[in-house]
N, C-alpha and C positions, 0 to 999 in steps of 0.2 A: 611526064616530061614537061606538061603544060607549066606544071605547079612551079617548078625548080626556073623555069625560065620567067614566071611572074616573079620570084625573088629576085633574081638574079637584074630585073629591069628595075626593083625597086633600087635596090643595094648599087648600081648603077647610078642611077638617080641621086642619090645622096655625095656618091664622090664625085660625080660632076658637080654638084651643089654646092660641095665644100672647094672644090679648084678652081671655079669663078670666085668665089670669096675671096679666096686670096690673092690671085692677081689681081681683082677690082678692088687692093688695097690702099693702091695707090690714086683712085678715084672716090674716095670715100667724102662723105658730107661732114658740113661741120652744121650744128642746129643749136640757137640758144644762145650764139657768140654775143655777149656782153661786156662792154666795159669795166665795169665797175660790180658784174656777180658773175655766170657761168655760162660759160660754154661747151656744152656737148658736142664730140664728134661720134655723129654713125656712119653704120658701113651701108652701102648699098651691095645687096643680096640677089644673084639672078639664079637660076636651077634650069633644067634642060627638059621642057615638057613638049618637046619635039619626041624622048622616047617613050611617049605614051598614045602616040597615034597609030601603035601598032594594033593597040586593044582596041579591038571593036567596042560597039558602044550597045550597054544596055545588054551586054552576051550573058548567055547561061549555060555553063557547060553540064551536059547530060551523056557522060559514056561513061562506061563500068564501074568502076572506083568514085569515078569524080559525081557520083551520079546528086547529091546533097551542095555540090559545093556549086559557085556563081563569082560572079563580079561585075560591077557595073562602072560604067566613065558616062561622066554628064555633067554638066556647068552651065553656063550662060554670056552673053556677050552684047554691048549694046550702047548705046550712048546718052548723055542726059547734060542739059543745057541750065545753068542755075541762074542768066538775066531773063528773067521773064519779065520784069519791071526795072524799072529804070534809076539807073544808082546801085543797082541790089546785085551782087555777083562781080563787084569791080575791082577787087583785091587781084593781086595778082595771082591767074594762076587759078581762080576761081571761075571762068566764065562755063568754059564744059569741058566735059570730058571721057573716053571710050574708054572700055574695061572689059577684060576677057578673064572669068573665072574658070576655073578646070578641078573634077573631083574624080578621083579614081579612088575606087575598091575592091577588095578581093575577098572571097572567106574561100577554102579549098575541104576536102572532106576529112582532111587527119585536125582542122580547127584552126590551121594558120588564117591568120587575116592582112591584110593588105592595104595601107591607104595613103592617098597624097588629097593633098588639098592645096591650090595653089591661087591666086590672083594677084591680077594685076592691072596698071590703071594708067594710062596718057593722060596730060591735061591740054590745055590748051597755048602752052608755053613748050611743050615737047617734051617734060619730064615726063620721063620712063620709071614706074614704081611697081616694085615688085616683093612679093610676100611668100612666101614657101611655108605655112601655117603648119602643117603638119604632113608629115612621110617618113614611115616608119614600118616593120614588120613585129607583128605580135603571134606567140606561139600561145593555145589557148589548152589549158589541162582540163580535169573535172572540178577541179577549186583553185588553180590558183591562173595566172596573165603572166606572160614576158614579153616584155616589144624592146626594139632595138630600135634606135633612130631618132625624129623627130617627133614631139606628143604634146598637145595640153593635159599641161597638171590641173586636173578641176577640183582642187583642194578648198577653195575660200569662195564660196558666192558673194560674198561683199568684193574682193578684190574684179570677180569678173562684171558683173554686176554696175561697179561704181570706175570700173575703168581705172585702178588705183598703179596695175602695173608692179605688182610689188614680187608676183611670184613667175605668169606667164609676160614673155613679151608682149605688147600694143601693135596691132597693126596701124601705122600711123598716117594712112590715104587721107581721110579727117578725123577732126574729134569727135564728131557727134554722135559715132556709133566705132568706135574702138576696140574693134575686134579681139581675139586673142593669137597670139604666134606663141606655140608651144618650144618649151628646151627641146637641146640634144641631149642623149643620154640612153641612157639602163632603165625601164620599170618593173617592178613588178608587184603583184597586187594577189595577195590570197584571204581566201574565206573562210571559216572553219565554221564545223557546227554548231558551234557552240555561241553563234551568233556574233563573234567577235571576225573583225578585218583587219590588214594590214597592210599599206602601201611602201615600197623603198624608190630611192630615187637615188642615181648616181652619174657623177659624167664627169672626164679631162677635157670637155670643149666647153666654149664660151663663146657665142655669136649674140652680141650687144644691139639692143634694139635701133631697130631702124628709123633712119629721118629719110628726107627726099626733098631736093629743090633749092639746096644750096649749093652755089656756086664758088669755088675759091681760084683767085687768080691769084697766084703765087708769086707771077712776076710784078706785078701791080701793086702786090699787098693788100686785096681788095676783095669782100665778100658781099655776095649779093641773094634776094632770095629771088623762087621761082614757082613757090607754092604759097597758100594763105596759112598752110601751120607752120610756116618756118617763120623766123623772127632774124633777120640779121641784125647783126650790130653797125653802129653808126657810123658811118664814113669821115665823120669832123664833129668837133665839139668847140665850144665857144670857153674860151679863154680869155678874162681882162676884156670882150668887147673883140676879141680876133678870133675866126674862123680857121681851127688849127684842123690840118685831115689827122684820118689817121691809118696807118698800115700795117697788117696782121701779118704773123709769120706762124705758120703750122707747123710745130713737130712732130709727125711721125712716126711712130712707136714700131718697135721689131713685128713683123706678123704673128709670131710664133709668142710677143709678149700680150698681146692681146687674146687669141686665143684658146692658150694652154694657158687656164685659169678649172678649176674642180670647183663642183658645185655638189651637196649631197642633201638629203630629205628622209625624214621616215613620219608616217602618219599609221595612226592606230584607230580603230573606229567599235562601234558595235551597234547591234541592228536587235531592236525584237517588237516584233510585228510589227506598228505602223510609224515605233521610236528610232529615230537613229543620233549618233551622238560620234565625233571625233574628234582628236588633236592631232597636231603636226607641226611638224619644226622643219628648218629647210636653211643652209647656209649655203653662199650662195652669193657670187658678183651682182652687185647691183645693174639690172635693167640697161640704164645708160649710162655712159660714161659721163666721167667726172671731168673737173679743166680748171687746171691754175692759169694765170695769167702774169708774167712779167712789163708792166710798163717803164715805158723810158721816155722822157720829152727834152726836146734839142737846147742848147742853151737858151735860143732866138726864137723858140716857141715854134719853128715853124713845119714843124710835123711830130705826132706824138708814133712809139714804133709800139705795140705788142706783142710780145712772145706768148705762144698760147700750147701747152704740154697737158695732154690726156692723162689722167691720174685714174686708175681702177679701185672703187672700193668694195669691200665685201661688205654685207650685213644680214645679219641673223632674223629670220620671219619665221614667226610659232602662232596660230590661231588656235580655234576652236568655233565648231557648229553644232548644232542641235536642229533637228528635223523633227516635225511629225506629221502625219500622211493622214487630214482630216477624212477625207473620203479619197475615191478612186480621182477626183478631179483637181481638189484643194488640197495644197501642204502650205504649212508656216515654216519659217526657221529663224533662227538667231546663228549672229557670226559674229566672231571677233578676230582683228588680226591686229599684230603690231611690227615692225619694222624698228631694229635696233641696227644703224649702222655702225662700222669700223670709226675710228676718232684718226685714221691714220690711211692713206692708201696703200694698196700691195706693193707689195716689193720696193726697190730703193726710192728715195725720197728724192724730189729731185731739189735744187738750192729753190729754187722757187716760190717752195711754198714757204718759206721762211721771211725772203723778201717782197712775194710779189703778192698779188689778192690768189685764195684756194679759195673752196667751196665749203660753205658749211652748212654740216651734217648733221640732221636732227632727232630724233627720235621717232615715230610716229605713231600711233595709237589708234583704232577704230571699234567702234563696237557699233552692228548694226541688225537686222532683219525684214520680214518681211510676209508677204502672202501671196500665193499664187493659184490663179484658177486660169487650167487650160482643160478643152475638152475640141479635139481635132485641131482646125487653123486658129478658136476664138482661144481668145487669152485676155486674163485681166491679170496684172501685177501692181504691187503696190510695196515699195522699199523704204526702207530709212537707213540712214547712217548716219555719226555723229564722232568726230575726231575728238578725244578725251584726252590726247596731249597737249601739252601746251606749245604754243606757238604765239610770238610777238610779231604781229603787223606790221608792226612802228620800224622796229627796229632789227626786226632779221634780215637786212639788206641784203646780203649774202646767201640766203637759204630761200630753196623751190617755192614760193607759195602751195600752199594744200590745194589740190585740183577741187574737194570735197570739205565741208564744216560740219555744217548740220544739213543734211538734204534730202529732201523728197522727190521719191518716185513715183510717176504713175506712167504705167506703159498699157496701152490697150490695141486690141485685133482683132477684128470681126469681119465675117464673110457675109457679107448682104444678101448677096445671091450668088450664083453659080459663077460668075463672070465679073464681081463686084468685090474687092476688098478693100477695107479703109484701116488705118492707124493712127495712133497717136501716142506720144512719148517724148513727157514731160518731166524735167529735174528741176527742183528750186531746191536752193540754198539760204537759208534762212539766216546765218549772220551777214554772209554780204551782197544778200539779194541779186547774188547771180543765179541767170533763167538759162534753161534750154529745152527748145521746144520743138518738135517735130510732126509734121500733121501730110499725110499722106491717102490718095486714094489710087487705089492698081483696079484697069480694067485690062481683063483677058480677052485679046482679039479674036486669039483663035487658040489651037490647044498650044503653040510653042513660041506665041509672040504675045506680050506684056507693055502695054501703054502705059506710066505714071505719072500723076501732078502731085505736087507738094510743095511745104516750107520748112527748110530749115532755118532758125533763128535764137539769137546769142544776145543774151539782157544783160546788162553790167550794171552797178551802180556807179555812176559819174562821181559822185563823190569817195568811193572807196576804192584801194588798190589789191586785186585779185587776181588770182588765175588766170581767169577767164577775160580779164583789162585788153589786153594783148591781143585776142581775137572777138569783139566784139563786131569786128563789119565784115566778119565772116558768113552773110548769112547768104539763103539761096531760095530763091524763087523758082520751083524746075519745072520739066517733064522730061521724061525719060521713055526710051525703047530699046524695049529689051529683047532678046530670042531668046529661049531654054530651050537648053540638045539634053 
């Protein structure tokens, strides 16, 4: 009885999940809003982790049947301040902020598993951000997985790795650690003896990656941000030497056109002894939404209007990795992924993109790897990647900059002592000499409360236009305290 009522809270879970999404359709952000390139609208995301305070925390259940089987609920909650120094944290939306994470699991004794993983995060502006990562039910055989729900596909280490976004959602609190938010969908994943695998992947839903901290006033015509990764667009542009505003109008696409979009995957792999080796293909709505733009300006110059319409594109993602498992502590691997988008968005067209500025869609190409030594908390990692399509600087006005060129990773973890942990994790990008740097030390007060100092910090090159341009005073000076339940 136990067992059927832990599904039953999951499967629960998910339709509340999905019935906030939809009414908070018409609250949705818009992120990216540009004049003259793209504008992204996401949706904000809330789920119901009120019905998970039913589980006790940390239980194990021990009667008859169940006697194998357990579950545990445990997360953390806490707050951390990013002006430690002066000037440093002044972005908006940047000073500090509390966050409540929550992780439930379940394994039962017939091999059903169970799990939500959920966070979320207040800044100091009152934005409410929220993440529902993963919550989903998997039935476990002697060879083969079926989960139903929410899941990270860990298909591509270079996509999770480099933060690329191509296959799982981003959780987008910040950039600097870019979490993953898995699809909705079908999985399943069998192993045969014969050393070969096989992963499939299917789904009629589509929930588009999240932004948070934009503001649209409808009536005003006016967007504003409330986070350091949001970027709004300009309120007035200069004209002949005139200060002309300007005012946005959001179109709003059907609920039902946004989210009944099919996505599907199948990946093949094979393993013998310490080789392993796969490919995988995955079609599939692009991550985030797309956004044409209609401009129109008044005879008399004295307001410019923008019409701004969500366009959904699909594109087709096929990789390939290679592993091998030097010793019990060390593995290398190589990865390749590439990203061919649609030349067209789904469904009808609207006149728009005919007249007015659409997005353009590039191709994209990566091949990368790496080395990894973990043995308990210490960890040393060391990445590279390197985008092998072509991309013009100059003159792709219209087209994403590559978040990644050529870049290195070095990510390191070490536990001093019992009470003492320090970090470090660093990205450099070698054609446009963008940095990102992360240096952190945790001391443990006590066994359920966590002190932290750190920096986080975003290098640009002044003379070059990248990615990373946009949020260069994004950095943070912190300390942090945390509780873990």
């Amino acid at each position: 009885m136990a067992q059927k009522t832990l599904i039953i809270d999951l499967f629960v879970i998910m339709i509340r999940y999905c019935y906030k999404y939809l009414n908070l359709w018409s609250g949705m952000r818009v992120q990216n809003l540009k004049l003259k390139s793209l504008i992204a609208i996401l949706i904000a995301v809330s789920s119901g982790p009120t019905l998970l305070a039913a589980n006790s925390v940390s239980t194990q259940i021990n009667n008859g049947s169940l006697q194998n089987s357990g579950s545990n609920f445990s997360g953390d909650f806490g707050f951390q301040a990013n002006n430690l120094v002066e000037d440093v944290g002044e972005v908006v939306g940047n000073k500090h902020f509390g966050e409540l994470n929550i992780k439930y699991d379940s394994l039962s004794a017939d091999k059903t598993f169970k799990k939500v993983d959920l966070a979320s995060r207040v800044n100091n502006e009152e934005i409410l951000m929220y993440s529902l990562k993963e919550a989903f039910v998997e039935f476990r055989y002697s060879t083969s997985e079926l989960a139903l729900g929410r899941k990270v596909v860990d298909w591509s280490p270079a996509d999770s790795t480099w933060g690329l976004g191509k296959i799982n959602n981003r959780v987008n609190f910040d950039y600097f650690t870019p979490g993953q938010e898995g699809l909705v969908g079908a999985f399943y994943n069998k192993k045969y003896s014969t050393g070969f695998n096989l992963s499939m992947f299917g789904s009629f839903v589509y929930i588009p990656e999240q932004g948070h901290g934009m503001q649209i006033d409808s009536k005003n015509g006016t967007v504003s941000c409330k986070t350091p990764w949001c970027k709004a667009p300009g309120s007035s542009v200069n004209v002949e030497g005139k200060n002309v505003p300007i005012y946005y109008d959001v179109e709003y696409p059907e609920v039902s056109d946004v989210v009944l979009r099919y996505s599907t995957g199948i990946r093949a792999g094979y393993e013998y002894k310490r080789f392993s080796t796969d490919a995988f293909y995955m079609r599939k709505p692009e991550n985030g939404i797309s956004i044409a733009a209609e401009i129109s300006v008044e005879s008399d110059f004295s307001q410019i209007d923008v019409g701004v319409t969500p366009q959904f594109y699909y594109h087709d993602v096929t990789g390939m990795n290679l592993g091998y498992q030097l010793s019990d502590d060390i593995k290398i691997y190589g990865a390749a992924i590439s990203s061919i988008p649609s030349k067209y968005p789904d469904g009808d067209q609207p006149y728009i993109e005919y007249t007015g500025i659409k997005p353009k869609k590039i191709k994209e190409d990566y091949l990368g790897g790496g080395i990894v030594y973990s043995i308990g908390v210490d960890k040393i990692q060391f990445d590279y990647i390197a985008r092998v399509s072509d991309f013009d600087r100059e003159n792709e006005v219209l087209a994403e900059y590559p978040r990644w060129n050529q870049a290195l990773h070095l990510g390191y973890a070490k536990r001093l002592t019992r009470k003492v942990d320090v970090g470090l994790d660093y990205k450099f990008d070698m054609l446009t000499e963008d940095r990102l740097t992360m240096l952190n030390a945790k001391y443990r007060i006590s066994s359920n409360v966590i002190g932290s100092v750190g920096v986080n910090i975003i290098g640009t090159n002044p003379n070059e236009r990248s990615y990373w341009s946009d949020y260069d005073n994004n950095d943070a000076v912190y300390t942090s305290l945390k509780v873990v339940f």
